[in-house]
C-alpha positions as CSV (number, residue, x, y, z in Angstrom):
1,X,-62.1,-16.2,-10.8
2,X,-59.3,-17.8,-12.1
3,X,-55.3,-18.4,-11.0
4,X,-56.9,-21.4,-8.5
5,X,-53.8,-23.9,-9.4
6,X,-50.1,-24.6,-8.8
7,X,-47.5,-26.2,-10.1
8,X,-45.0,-27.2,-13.5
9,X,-45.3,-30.9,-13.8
10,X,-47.4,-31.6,-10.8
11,X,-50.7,-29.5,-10.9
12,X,-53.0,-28.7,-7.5
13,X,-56.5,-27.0,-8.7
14,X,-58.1,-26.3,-5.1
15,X,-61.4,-25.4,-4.6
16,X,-63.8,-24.6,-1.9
17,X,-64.9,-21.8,0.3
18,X,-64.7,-21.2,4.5
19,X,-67.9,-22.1,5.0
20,X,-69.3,-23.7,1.8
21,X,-70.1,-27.3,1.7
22,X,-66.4,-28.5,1.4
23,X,-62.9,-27.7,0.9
24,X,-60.6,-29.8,-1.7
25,X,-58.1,-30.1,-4.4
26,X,-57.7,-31.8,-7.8
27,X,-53.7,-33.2,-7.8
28,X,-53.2,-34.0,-11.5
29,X,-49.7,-35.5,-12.6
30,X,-48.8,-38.2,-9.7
31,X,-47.6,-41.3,-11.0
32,X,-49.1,-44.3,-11.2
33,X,-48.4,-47.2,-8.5
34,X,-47.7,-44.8,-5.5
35,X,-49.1,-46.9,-2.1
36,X,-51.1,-43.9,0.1
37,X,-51.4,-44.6,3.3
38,X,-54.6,-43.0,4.5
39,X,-54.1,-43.4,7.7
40,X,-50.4,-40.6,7.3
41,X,-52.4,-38.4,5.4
42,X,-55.3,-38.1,8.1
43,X,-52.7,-37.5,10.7
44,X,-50.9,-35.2,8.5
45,X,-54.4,-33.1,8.0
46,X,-54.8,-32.9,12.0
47,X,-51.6,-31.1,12.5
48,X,-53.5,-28.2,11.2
49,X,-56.8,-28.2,12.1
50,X,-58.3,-25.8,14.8
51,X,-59.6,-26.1,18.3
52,X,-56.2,-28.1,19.1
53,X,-55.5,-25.7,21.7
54,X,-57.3,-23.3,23.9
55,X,-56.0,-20.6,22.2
56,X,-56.4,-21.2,18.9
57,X,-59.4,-21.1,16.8
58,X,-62.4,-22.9,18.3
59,X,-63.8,-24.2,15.1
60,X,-64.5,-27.8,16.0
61,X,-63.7,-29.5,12.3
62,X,-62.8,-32.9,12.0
63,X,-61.7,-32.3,8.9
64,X,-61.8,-36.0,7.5
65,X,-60.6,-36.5,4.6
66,X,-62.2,-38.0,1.9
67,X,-60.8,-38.9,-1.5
68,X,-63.0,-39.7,-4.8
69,X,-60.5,-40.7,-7.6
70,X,-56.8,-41.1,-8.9
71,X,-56.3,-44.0,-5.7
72,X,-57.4,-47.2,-6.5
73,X,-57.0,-50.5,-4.5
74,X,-54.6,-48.4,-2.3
75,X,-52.4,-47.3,-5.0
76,X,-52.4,-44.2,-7.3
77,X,-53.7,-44.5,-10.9
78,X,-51.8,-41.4,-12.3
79,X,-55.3,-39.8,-13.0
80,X,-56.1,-36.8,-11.3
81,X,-56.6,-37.5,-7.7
82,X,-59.8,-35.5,-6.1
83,X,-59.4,-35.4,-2.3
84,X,-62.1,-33.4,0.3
85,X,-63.1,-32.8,3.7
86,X,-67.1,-31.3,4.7
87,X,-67.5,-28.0,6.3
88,X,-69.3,-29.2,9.1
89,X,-68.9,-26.5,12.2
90,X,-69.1,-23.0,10.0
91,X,-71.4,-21.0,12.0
92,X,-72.3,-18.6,9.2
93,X,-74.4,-16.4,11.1
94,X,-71.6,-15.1,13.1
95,X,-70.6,-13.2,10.0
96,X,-73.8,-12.2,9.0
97,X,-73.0,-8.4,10.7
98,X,-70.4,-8.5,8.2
99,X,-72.0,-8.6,4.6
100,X,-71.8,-4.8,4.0
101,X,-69.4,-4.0,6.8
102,X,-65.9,-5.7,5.9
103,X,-63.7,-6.1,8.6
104,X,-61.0,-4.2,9.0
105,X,-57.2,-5.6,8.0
106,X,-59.1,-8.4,6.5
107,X,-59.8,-9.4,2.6
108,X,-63.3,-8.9,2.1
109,X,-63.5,-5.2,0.7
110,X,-60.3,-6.1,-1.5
111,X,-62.2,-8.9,-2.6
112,X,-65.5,-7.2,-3.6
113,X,-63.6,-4.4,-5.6
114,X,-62.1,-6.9,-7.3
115,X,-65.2,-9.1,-8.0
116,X,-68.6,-7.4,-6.7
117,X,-70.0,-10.2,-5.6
118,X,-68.4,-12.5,-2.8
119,X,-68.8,-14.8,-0.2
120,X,-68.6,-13.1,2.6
121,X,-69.0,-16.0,5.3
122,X,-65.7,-16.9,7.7
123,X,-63.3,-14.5,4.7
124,X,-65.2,-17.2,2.3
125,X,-61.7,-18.4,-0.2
126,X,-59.5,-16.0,1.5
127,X,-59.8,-17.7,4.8
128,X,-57.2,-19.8,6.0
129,X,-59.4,-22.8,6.1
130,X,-58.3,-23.2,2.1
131,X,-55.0,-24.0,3.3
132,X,-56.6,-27.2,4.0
133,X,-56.5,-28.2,0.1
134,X,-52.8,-28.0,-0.1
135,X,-51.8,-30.0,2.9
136,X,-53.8,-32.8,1.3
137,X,-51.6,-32.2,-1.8
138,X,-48.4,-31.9,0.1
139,X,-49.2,-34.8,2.2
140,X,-49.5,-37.3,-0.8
141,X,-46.4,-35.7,-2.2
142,X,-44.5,-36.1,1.3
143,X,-45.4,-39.9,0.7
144,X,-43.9,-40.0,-2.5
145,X,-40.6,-38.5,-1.7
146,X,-40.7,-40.9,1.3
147,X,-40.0,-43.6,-1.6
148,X,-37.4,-41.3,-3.6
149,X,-35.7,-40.6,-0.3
150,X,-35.8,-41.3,2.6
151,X,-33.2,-39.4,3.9
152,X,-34.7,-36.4,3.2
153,X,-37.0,-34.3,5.7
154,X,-39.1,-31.2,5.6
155,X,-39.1,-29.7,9.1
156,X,-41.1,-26.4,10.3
157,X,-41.3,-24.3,13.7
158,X,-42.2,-21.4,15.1
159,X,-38.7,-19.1,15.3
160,X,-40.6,-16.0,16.5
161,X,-43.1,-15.1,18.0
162,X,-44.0,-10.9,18.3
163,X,-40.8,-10.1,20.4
164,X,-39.5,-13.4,21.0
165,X,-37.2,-15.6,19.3
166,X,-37.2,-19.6,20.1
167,X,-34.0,-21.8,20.9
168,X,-32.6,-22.0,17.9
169,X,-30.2,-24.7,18.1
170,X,-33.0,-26.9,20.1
171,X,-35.4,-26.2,16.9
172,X,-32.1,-27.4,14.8
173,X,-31.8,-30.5,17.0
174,X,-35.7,-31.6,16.5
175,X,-37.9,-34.0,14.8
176,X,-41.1,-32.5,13.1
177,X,-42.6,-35.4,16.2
178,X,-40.6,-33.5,18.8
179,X,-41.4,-30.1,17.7
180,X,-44.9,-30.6,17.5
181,X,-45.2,-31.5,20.9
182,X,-43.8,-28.0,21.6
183,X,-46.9,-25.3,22.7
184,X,-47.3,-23.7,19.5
185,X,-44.5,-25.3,17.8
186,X,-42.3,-22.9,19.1
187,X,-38.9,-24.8,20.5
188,X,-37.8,-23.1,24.4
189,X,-37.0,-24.7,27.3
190,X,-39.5,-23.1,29.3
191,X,-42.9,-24.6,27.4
192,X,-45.3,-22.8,28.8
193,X,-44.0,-19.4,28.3
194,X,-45.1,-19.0,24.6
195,X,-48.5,-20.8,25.5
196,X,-49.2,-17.9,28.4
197,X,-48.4,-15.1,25.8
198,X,-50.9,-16.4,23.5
199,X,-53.6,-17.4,25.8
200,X,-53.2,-13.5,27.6
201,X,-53.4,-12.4,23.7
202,X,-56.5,-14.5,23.0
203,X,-58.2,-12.9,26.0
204,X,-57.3,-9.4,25.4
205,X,-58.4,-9.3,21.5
206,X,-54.4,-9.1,21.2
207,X,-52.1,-10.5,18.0
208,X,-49.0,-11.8,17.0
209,X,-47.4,-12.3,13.8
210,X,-44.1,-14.4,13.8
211,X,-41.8,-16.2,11.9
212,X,-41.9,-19.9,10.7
213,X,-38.6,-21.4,9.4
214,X,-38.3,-24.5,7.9
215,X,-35.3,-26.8,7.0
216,X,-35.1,-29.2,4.3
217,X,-33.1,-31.9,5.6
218,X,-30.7,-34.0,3.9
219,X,-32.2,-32.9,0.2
220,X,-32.1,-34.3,-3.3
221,X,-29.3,-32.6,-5.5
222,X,-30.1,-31.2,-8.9
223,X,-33.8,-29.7,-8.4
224,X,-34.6,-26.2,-9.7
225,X,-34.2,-25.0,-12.7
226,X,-31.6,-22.5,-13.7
227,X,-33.6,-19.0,-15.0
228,X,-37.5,-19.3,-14.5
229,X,-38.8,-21.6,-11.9
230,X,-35.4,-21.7,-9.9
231,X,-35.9,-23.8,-6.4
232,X,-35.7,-20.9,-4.4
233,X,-38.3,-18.9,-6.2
234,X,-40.7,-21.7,-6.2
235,X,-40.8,-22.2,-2.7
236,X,-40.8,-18.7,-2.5
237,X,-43.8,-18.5,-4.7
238,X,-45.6,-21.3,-2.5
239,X,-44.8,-19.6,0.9
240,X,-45.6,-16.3,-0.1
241,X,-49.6,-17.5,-1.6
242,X,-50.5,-18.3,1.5
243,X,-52.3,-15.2,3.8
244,X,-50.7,-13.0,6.1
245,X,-47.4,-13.1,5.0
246,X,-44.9,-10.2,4.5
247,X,-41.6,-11.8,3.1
248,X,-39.5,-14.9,2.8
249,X,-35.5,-15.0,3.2
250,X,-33.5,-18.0,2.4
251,X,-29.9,-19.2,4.1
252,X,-28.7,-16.5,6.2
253,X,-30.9,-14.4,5.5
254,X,-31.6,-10.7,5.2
255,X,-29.1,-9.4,7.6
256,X,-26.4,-10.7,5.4
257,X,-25.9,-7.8,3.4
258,X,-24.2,-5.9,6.1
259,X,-21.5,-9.1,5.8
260,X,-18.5,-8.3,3.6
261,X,-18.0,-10.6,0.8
262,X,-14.6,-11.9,2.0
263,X,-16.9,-13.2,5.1
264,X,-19.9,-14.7,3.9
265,X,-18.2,-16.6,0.6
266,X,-15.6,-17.9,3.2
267,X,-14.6,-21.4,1.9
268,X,-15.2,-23.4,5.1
269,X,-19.5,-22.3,4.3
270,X,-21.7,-23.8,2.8
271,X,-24.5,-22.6,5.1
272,X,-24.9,-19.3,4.1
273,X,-26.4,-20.1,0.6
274,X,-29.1,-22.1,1.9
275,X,-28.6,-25.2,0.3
276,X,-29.6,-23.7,-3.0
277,X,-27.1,-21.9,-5.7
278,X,-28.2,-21.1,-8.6
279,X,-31.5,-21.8,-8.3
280,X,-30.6,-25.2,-8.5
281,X,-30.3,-27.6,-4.8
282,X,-26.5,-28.3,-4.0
283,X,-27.4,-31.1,-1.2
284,X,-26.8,-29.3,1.7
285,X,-30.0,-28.2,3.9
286,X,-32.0,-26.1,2.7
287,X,-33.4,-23.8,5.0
288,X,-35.7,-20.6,4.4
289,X,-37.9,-18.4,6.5
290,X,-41.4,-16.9,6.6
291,X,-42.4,-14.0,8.3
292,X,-46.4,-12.8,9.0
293,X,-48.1,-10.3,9.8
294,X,-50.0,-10.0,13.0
295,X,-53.8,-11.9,12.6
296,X,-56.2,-8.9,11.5
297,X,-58.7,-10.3,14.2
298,X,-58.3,-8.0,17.3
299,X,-60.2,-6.3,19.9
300,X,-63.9,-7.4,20.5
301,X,-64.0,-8.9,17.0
302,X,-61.3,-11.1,18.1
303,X,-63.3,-11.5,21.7
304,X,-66.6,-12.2,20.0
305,X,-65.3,-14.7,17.3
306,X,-63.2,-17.3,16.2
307,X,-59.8,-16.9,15.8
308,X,-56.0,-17.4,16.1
309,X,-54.0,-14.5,18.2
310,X,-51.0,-16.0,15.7
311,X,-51.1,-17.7,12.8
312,X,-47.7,-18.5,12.2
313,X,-48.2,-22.1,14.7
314,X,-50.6,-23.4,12.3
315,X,-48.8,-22.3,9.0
316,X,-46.1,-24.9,10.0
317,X,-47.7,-27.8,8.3
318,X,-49.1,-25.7,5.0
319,X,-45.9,-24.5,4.5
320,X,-44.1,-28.2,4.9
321,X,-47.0,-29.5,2.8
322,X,-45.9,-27.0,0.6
323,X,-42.1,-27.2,0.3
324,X,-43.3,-31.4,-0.1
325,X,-45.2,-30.2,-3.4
326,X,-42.4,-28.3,-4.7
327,X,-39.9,-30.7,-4.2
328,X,-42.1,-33.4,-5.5
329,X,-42.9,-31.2,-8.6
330,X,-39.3,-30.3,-9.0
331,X,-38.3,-33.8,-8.8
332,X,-40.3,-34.8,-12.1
333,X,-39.0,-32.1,-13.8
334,X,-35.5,-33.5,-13.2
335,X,-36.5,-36.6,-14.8
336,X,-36.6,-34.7,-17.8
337,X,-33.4,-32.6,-17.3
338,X,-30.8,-34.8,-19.7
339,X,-31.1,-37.3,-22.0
340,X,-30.6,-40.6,-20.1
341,X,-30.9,-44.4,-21.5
C-alpha cells in the first residue's frame, strides 16, 4: 500500500493501524532550532481522544505521546522527527464477528477488493484512530507558526449538527479555549441542547453527520501557489483525506451561485472570497467548511460497540492540525517564491 504521506516541502509519512501496536507519523522537513513544548503537544493530542464524553466513543486511550528522533535537547534537529502513541484499550475481539462479514457503510469490503488481505480489527488504517498521526504533525507545525506569527489562529467548531445549525456569530466571537468548552464544540446558548441530541442518538443506535468550519484568523499573506498546489486546494486536499466526508466549500460558500455578480464582487467585500484569491492568501480570514456524512455505526452495531453518533466534534482538532500543516508547508514554500538577498 502506498500514497501513506502528505505534503510539498513539509512531508508527514503516518503509519499505524486501529488496533496494532501503535499509531505515528514520520514529519520530515522541519527546521532546525524549533523549541517543542511537549507539554502543548500532549494537550493538543487530548482534544481528540475518545471517552471525553459520555457520548462519544468509550475507548479509554491515553494516547501519550511519545517521540523517538528529530527533537533533541528540546529543540528540533531538522531530521525527520518520529512521534507515537501505544494502542493500549483496542479490544480486538469485539470485531472478531466481523472478519468475513464487513460492516455495512463501513470500509472494510472496499478495502479487501482493493487489497485481499486486511486488517480487519476496529476498520484497522481506515479507522479514525489514524487521525491521531496528523494532529501530532499539525501540532508541531501549530508551534512553529506560533514563532512566524503570532497573530495568526486556526479556529474549528461544530456549525451543524443533522438539522441544526449553531450561533454563528457566537462561534465567530470565540477562542479555540472557549469553544472547546462548548458540548461537542458546537457554539448555542442553550449547552445542553446538542449534548441531549447526541446522548438520545447514542442510545438509540442513531447518527449525525454535520458540518465543521474553521477560520484562519489573522493569516500570513502570500501562501499558495498560483496553478497546482493553490491554498485552497491544499486545504481542500487535507480536509477531504480524512473519513466520512462529502465536500468542502470555501468563503461564502455553495449557495453563492444563486448571487448575481454585481452582488457578491461588491467593493465593500472582502468576505466572500474567503481570504484566498487566486489560490494564493490575501490576509483576510480565511474561512472554509467541511461537511460529513452521518457515522456508518447504527442500530445494534452502534448499541453493542464503540462509537461516535457524530463525528464531526472530534474532526475539529484533525482538521485544525491540518490547516496548521498546510500553512506551515505553504510557508516554506514561500521562502522560496523570489529571489531575495
Amino acid at each position: 500500500m502506498s500514497a501513506n504521506s502528505f505534503g510539498s516541502r513539509l512531508v508527514m509519512h503516518t503509519f499505524g493501524e486501529s488496533h496494532g501496536r501503535a499509531i505515528g507519523v514520520l514529519i520530515d522537513g522541519v527546521p532546525a532550532g524549533l523549541p517543542i513544548d511537549f507539554s502543548a503537544l500532549q494537550k493538543f493530542l487530548d482534544r481528540r481522544k475518545p471517552g471525553t464524553s459520555a457520548w462519544v466513543s468509550q475507548r479509554a486511550e491515553p494516547d501519550q505521546l511519545e517521540i523517538v528522533s528529530g527533537i533533541f535537547e528540546g529543540k528540533t534537529l531538522g531530521t525527520p522527527i518520529c512521534g507515537f502513541v501505544y494502542n493500549q484499550n483496542a479490544r480486538s475481539g469485539d470485531y472478531e464477528n466481523i472478519k468475513n462479514q464487513p460492516r455495512h457503510g463501513h470500509a472494510e469490503q472496499a478495502w479487501k477488493n482493493k487489497f485481499g488481505h486486511i486488517d480487519h480489527r476496529g476498520g484497522g488504517r481506515s479507522s479514525g484512530r489514524e487521525t491521531l498521526s496528523r494532529v501530532i504533525a499539525g501540532a508541531i507545525c501549530e508551534q512553529a507558526l506560533n514563532k512566524i506569527a503570532p497573530q495568526m489562529q486556526v479556529v474549528g467548531w461544530v456549525s451543524q449538527i443533522g438539522e441544526w445549525p449553531c450561533d454563528m456569530d457566537l462561534a465567530r466571537t470565540s477562542s479555540r479555549a472557549e469553544i472547546d468548552q462548548f458540548p461537542a464544540r458546537f457554539p448555542i446558548q442553550d449547552s445542553q441542547f446538542i449534548a441531549e441530541k447526541l446522548q438520545n442518538a447514542k442510545t438509540n443506535g442513531e447518527s449525525y453527520g454535520g458540518i465543521a468550519e474553521i477560520e484562519i484568523r489573522s493569516p500570513l499573506s502570500s501562501l499558495g501557489q498560483p496553478v497546482f498546489h493553490k491554498l485552497k486546494s491544499d486545504l481542500a486536499t487535507a480536509a477531504m483525506s480524512l473519513g466520512a466526508t462529502l465536500g468542502v466549500d470555501f468563503g461564502e460558500g455553495i449557495p453563492s451561485l444563486c448571487v448575481a455578480g454585481t452582488e457578491f464582487h461588491a467593493t465593500t467585500k472582502v468576505t466572500q472570497y474567503g481570504g484566498i484569491q487566486g489560490g494564493i492568501s490575501t490576509g483576510d480570514v480565511i474561512r472554509f467548511r467541511v461537511y460529513f456524512k452521518p457515522t456508518s455505526s447504527i442500530l445494534d452495531v452502534a448499541k453493542k460497540g464503540r462509537h461516535d453518533p457524530c463525528i464531526v466534534p472530534r474532526a475539529i482538532p484533525v482538521l485544525e492540525a491540518m490547516a496548521s500543516f498546510v500553512l506551515m508547508d505553504h510557508w516554506l514554500w514561500s521562502q522560496t517564491d523570489k529571489f531575495r538577498i
